[in-house]
N, C-alpha and C positions, 0 to 999 in steps of 0.2 A: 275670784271669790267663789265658792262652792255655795251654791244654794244650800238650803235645810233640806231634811230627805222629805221628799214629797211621797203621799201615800194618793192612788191611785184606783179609782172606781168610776162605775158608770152610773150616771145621771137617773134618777127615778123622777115621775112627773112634780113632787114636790120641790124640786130644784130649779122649777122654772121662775119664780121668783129673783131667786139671788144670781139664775145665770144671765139674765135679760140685765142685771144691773152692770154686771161684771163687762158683761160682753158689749156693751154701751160704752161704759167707763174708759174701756181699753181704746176706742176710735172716735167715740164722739163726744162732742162738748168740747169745753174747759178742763175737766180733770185730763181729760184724755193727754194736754198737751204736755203734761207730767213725764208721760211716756214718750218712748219715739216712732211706737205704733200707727198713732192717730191718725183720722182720713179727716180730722174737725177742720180744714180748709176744701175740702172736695164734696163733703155728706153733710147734709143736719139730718134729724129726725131717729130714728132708732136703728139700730144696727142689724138686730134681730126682732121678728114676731113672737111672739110666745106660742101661740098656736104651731107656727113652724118647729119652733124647738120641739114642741109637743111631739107632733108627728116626729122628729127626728128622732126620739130618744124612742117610741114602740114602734117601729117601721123593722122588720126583722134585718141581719146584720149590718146592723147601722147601730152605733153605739158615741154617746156625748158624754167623753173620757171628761173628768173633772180631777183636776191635782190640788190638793188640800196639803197643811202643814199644818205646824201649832199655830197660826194664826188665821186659819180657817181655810176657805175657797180661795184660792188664788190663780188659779190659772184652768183653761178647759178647752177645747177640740171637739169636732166631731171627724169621725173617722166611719164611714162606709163602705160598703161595696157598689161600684155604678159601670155598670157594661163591662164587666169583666177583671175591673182594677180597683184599687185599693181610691177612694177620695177622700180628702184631708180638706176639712173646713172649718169655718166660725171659729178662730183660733185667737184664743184672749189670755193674754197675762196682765194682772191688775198693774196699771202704769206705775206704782211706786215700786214694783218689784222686778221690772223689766231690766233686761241686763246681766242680769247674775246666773243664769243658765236653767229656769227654768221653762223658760221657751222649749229650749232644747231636749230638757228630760219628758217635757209632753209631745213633742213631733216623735220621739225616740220609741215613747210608749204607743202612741198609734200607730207609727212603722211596723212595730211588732206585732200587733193585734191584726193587720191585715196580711203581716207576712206567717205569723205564725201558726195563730188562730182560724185565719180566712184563707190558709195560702194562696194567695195573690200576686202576681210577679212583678205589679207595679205598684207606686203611687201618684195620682194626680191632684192637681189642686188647680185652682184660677185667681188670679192675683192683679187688682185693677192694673193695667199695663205702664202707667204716670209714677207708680210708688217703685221706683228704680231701689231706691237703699234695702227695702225687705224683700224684691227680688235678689239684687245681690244675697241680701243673708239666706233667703232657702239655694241660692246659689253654691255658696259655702257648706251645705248640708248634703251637696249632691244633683242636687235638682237643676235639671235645665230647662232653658225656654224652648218650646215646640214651634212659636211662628204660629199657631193655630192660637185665633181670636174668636171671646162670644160676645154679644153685644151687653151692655149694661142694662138693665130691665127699668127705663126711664119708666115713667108712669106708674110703678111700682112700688109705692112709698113704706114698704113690708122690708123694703132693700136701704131706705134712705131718700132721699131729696136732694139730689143734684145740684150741685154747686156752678157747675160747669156743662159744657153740653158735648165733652168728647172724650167722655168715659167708655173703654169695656174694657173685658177680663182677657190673659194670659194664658192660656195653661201653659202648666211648668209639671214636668215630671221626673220618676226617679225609678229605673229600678229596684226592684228589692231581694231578687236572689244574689 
């Protein structure tokens, strides 16, 4: 199925509102399990801070790409520069629209922005290490696992509330020349 064409901008501080719902929606809770995103067996609590979003969105290049269509906000990313390479995060498609290749046109559009824009020779990201199936799929986009682990920032309820006690992140990275 081809998605609807998504139009594509970055994030102004009045968007903190509807991204903190989005960006929720996509992992936690009940709606979430709509999708096949969801961390709502691993996390409660919020996904995102709004003050972090805040800082994410004026923090110079660091840009929170947001994909809208006719039916509004639906999907968004944040894409920065961190030590040299391209970083791909907070990465939400609203769960009833998951599936249909909008994921894909918003990784596509950050790729670009850090290889284009920022020329950047990589991308990395950190991906709870337990969620095998959305590693596979950034698997399938290119991106491989490094073997280099960070811890999950327990105590840090700006990240969520543990479910479990042997959580941390991945990085997975890609290329981009």
């Amino acid at each position: 199925m081809t998605p609807a064409p998504l139009r594509f901008r970055a994030a102004a501080a009045e968007d903190v509102p509807a991204l903190v719902v989005l960006v929720t929606s996509a992992y936690r809770g009940e709606v979430s399990r709509t999708g096949w995103t969801t961390e709502a067996d691993l996390l409660d609590g919020d996904r995102i801070a709004p003050d972090v979003l805040l800082a994410d969105i004026r923090r110079p290049r660091s840009r929170v790409v947001l994909g809208e269509d006719a039916a509004g906000l639906v999907a968004c990313a944040h894409v920065a520069e961190d030590d040299g390479a391209g970083y791909f995060g907070m990465f939400a498609v609203a769960p009833g629209r998951q599936g249909g290749g909008i994921g894909r046109a918003v990784l596509d559009e950050c790729e670009r922005v850090a290889r284009e824009e920022w020329r950047l020779p990589l991308m990395r990201m950190t991906v709870i290490d337990v969620r095998e199936e959305l590693i596979a799929w950034y698997e399938r986009r290119g991106y491989r696992r490094t073997g280099r682990h960070r811890p999950f920032p327990y105590g840090d309820a700006r990240y969520g509330i543990p479910r479990r006690d042997d959580l941390r992140f991945e990085v997975l990275e890609k290329p981009l020349a």
